[in-house]
C-alpha positions as a Python dict, from the first residue, in 0.01 Angstrom:
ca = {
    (1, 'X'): (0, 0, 0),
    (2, 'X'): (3, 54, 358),
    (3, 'X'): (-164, -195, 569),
    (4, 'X'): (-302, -228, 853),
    (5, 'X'): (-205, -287, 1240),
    (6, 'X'): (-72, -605, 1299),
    (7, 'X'): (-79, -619, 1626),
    (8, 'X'): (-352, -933, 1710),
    (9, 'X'): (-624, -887, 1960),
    (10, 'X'): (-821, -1192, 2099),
    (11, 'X'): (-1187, -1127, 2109),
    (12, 'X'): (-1161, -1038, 2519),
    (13, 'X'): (-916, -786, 2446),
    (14, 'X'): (-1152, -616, 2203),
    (15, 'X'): (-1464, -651, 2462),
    (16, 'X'): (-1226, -468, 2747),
    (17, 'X'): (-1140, -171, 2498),
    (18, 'X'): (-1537, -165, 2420),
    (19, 'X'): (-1575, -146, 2791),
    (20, 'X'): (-1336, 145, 2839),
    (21, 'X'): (-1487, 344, 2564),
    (22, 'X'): (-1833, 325, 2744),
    (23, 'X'): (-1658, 403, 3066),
    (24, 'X'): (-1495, 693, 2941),
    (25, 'X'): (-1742, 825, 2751),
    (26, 'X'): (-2009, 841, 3035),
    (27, 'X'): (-1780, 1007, 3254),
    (28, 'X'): (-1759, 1281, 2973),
    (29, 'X'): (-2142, 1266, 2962),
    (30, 'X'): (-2161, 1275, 3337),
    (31, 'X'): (-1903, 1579, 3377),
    (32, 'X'): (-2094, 1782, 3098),
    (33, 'X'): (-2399, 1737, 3273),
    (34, 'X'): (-2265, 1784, 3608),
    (35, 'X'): (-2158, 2150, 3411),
    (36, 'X'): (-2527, 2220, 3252),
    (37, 'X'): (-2618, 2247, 3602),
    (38, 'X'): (-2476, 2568, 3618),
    (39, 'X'): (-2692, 2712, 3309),
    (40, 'X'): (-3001, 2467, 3396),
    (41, 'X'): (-3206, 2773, 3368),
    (42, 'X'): (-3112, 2846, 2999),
    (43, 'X'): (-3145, 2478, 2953),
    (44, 'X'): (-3504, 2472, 3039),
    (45, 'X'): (-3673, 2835, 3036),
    (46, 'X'): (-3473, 2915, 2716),
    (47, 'X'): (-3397, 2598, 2454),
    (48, 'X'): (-3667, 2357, 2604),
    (49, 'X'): (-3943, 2590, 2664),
    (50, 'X'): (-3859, 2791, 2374),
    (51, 'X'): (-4099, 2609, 2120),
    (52, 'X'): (-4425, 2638, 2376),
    (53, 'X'): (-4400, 3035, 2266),
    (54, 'X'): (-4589, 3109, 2015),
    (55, 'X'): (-4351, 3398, 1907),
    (56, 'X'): (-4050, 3140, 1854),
    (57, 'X'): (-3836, 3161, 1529),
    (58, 'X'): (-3982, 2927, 1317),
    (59, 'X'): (-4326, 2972, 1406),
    (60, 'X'): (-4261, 3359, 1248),
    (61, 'X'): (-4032, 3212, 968),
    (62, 'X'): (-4292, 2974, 848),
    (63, 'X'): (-4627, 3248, 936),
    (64, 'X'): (-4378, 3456, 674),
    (65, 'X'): (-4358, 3211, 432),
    (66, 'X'): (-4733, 3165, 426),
    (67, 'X'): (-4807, 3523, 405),
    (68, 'X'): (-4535, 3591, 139),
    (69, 'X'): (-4716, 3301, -103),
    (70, 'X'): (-5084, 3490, -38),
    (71, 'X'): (-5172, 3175, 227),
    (72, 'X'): (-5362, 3280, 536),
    (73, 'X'): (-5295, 2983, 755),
    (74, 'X'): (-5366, 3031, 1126),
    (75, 'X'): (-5219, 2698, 1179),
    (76, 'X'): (-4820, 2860, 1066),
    (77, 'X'): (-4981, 3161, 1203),
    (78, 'X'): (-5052, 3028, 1580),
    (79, 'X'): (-5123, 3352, 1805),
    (80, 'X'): (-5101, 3142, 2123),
    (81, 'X'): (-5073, 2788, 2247),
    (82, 'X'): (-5385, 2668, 2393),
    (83, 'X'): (-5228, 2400, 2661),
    (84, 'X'): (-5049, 2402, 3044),
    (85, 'X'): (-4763, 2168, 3118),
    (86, 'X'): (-4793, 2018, 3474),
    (87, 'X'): (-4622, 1750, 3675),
    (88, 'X'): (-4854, 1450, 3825),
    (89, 'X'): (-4546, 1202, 3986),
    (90, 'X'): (-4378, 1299, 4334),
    (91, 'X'): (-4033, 1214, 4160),
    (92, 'X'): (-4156, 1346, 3821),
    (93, 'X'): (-3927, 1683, 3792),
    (94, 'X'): (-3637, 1580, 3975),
    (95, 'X'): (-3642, 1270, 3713),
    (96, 'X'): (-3687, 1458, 3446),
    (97, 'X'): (-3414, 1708, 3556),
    (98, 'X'): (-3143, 1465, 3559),
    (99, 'X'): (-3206, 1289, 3231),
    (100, 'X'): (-3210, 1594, 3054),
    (101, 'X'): (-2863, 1730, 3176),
    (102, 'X'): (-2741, 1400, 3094),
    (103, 'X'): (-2935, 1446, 2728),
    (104, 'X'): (-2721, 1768, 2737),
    (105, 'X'): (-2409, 1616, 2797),
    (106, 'X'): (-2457, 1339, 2551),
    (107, 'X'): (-2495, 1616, 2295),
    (108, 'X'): (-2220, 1862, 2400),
    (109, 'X'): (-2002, 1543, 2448),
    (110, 'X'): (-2065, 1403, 2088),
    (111, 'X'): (-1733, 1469, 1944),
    (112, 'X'): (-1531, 1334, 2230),
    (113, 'X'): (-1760, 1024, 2190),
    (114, 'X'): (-1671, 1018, 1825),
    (115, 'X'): (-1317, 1011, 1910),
    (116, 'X'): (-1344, 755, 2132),
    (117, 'X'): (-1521, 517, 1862),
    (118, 'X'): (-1267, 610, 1616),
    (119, 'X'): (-941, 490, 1864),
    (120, 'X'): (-1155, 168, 1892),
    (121, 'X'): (-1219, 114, 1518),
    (122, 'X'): (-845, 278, 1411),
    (123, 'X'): (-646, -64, 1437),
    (124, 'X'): (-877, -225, 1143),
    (125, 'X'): (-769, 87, 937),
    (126, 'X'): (-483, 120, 722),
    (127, 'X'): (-240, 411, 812),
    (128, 'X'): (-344, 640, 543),
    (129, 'X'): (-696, 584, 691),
    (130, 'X'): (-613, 648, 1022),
    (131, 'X'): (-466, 971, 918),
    (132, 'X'): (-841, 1083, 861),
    (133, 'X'): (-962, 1105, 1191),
    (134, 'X'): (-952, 1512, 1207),
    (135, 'X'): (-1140, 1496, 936),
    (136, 'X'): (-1393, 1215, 1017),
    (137, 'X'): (-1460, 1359, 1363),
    (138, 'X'): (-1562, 1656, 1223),
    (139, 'X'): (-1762, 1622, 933),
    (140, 'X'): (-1923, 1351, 1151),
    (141, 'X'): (-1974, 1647, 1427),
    (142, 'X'): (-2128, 1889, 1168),
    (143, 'X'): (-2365, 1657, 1059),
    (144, 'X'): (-2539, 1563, 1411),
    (145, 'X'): (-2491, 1897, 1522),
    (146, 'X'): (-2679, 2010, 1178),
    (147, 'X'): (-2927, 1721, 1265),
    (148, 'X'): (-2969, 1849, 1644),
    (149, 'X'): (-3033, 2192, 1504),
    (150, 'X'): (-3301, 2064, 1221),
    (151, 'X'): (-3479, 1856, 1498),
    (152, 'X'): (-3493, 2146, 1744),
    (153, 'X'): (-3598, 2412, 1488),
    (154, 'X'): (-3851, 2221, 1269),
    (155, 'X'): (-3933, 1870, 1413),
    (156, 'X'): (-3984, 2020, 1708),
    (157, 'X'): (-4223, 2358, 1675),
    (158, 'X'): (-4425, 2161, 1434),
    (159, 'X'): (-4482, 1886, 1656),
    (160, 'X'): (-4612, 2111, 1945),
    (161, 'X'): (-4755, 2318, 1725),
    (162, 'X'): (-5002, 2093, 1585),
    (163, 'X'): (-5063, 1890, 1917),
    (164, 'X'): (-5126, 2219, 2083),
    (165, 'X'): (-5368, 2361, 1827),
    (166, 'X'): (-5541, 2034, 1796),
    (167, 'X'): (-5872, 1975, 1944),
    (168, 'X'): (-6195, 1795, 1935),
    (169, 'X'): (-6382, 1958, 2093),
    (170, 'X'): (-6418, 2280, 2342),
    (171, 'X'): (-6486, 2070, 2662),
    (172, 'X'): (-6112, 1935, 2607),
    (173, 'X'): (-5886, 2124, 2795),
    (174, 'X'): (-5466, 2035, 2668),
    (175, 'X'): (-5272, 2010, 2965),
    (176, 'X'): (-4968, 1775, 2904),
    (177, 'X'): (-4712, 1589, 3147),
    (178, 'X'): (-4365, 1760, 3164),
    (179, 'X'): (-4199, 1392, 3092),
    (180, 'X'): (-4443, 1360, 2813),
    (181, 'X'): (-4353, 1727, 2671),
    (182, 'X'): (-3971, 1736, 2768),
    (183, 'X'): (-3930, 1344, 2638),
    (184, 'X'): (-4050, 1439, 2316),
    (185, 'X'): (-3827, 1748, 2267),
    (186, 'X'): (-3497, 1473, 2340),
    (187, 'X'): (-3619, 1250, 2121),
    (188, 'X'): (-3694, 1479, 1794),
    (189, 'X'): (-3335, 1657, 1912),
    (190, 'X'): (-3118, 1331, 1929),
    (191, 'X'): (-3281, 1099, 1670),
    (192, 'X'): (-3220, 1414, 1390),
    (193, 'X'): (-2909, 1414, 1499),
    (194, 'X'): (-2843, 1042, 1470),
    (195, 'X'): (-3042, 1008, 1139),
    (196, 'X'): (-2783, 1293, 978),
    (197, 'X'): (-2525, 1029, 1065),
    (198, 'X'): (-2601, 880, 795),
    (199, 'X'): (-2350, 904, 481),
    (200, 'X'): (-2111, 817, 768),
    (201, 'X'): (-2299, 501, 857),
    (202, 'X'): (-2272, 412, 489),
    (203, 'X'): (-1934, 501, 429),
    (204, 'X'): (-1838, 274, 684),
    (205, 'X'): (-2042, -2, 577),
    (206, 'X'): (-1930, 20, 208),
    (207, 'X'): (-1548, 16, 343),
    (208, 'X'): (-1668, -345, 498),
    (209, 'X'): (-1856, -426, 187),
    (210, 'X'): (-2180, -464, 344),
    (211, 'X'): (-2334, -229, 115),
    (212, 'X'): (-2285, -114, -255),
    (213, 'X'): (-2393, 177, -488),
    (214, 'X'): (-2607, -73, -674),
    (215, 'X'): (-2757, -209, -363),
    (216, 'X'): (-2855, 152, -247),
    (217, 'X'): (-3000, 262, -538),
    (218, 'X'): (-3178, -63, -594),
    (219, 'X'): (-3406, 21, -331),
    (220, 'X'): (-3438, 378, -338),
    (221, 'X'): (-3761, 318, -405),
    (222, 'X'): (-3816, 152, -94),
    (223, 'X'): (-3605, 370, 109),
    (224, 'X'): (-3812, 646, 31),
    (225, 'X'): (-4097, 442, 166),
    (226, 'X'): (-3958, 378, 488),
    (227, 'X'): (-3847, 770, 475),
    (228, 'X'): (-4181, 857, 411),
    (229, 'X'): (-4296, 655, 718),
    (230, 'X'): (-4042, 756, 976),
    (231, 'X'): (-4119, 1141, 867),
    (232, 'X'): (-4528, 1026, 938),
    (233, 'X'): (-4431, 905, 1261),
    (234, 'X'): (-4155, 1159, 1415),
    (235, 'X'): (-4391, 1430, 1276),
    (236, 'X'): (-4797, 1579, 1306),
    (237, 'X'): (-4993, 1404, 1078),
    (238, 'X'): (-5017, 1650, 806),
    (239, 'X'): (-4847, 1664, 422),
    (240, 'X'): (-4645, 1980, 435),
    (241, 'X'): (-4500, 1860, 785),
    (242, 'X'): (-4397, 1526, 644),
    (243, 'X'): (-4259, 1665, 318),
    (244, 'X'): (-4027, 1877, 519),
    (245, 'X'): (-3902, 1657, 781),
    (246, 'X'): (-3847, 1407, 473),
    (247, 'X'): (-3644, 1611, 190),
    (248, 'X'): (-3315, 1650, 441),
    (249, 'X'): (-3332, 1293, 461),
    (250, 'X'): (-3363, 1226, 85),
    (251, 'X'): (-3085, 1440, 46),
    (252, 'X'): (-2876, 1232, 257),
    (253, 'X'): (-2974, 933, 126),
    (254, 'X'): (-2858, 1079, -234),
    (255, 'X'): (-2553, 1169, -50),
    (256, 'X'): (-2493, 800, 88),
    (257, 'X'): (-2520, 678, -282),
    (258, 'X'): (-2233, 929, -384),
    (259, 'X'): (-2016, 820, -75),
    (260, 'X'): (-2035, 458, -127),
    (261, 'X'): (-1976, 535, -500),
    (262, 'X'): (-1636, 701, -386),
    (263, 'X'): (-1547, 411, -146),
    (264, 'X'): (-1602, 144, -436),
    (265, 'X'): (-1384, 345, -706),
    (266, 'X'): (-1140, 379, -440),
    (267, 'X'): (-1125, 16, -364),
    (268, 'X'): (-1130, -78, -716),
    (269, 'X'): (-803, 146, -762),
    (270, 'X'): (-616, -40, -461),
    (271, 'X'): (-683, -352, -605),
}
């Protein structure tokens, strides 16, 4: 059986690699970002904007849905977004300019930051292992690019849709900061995309024997809980919202069970 490097690191040595993979990577964030600037208008008017119109794709996709099941739902249905988005700091758009090209960066970067974890992580594995890194960087790029894509076109829209159509009362006028409104689009974007890292997370953790198939599906019950929970808080408070922000994640949870199955056959087999 192959094994792995040989060559020893002290613990500094490890720390100053860990330091150059930050480095690197934010100077791969930084240059993307530096790029968006070009496109900043597509950025903003087009992908950031795009769920505050009332005719975006999944607010027709879902007013379909409704209508095809005999539901009349003005709430899929929205014909127009009751609220304005204004600034209220001096510095609050020049702010919010800068850490969203850098948002941008971090997301077109991904796979170059996934590379950069694997070098540092690649002289634990052994060699037939390390052969895998094509294929670990990207399955691993799918998913958060999957997860990016599932936060932007459902987590998203139903977010603003509901806090838009939501009111108390007719003397309330919605008018929302642009940090407020612009933060929350980043952090339904990124966090899908870092919660569909998942069966990677686990497959990792199984190869260090932190977690097992029988610990996983030990407390499934529990990790549908906490599932449950995170979908309640990352989403409007209603059922059907929840219920489809939470079966993806079920899925992968499912899927985590199967990979750590894999990973403990596997080891058994070495042994």
């Amino acid at each position: 059986m192959a094994k792995k490097d040989t060559k020893e690191m002290s613990f500094m040595d490890h720390l100053e690699d860990l330091r150059w993979l930050f480095v690197r990577s934010a100077f791969v964030v930084i240059g993307i970002a530096c790029a968006c600037y070009f496109i900043d208008d597509f950025i903003f008017d087009t992908i950031i904007f795009g769920p505050k119109d009332p005719n975006f794709i999944t607010y027709r996709f879902f007013c379909k849905v409704t209508h095809y099941f005999g539901v009349d739902d003005a709430y899929a249905c929205a014909q127009e977004f009751n609220f304005k988005i204004q600034n209220q700091e001096v510095s609050g758009q020049f702010s919010m300019y800068i850490w969203t090209l850098i948002t941008a960066g971090f997301v077109i970067g991904f796979p170059y930051i996934l590379w950069e974890v694997w070098k540092f992580i690649r002289p634990a594995l052994y060699e037939k292992e390390r052969k895998m890194a094509g294929s670990f960087i990207l399955v691993s790029s799918i998913l958060f690019f999957i997860g990016v894509l599932f936060g932007y076109y459902i987590i998203a829209p139903l977010s603003i849709n509901f806090f838009a159509t939501f009111n108390v009362s007719k003397e309330i006028e919605n008018i929302f900061t642009v940090d407020s409104y612009v933060s929350m689009m980043k952090m339904s974007i990124v966090a899908s995309g870092i919660v569909f890292e998942l069966p990677i997370i686990i497959y990792f953790l199984a190869k260090l024997g932190l977690v097992t198939p029988d610990f996983l599906r030990k407390y499934r019950r529990y990790a549908i809980v906490i599932i449950l929970i995170l979908a309640a808080i990352v989403t409007p408070p209603d059922i059907p919202s929840q219920i489809i922000v939470s079966i993806p994640i079920l899925i992968l949870y499912e899927v985590s069970i199967l990979i750590a199955t894999m990973v403990a056959k596997k080891d058994e087999n070495n042994e």
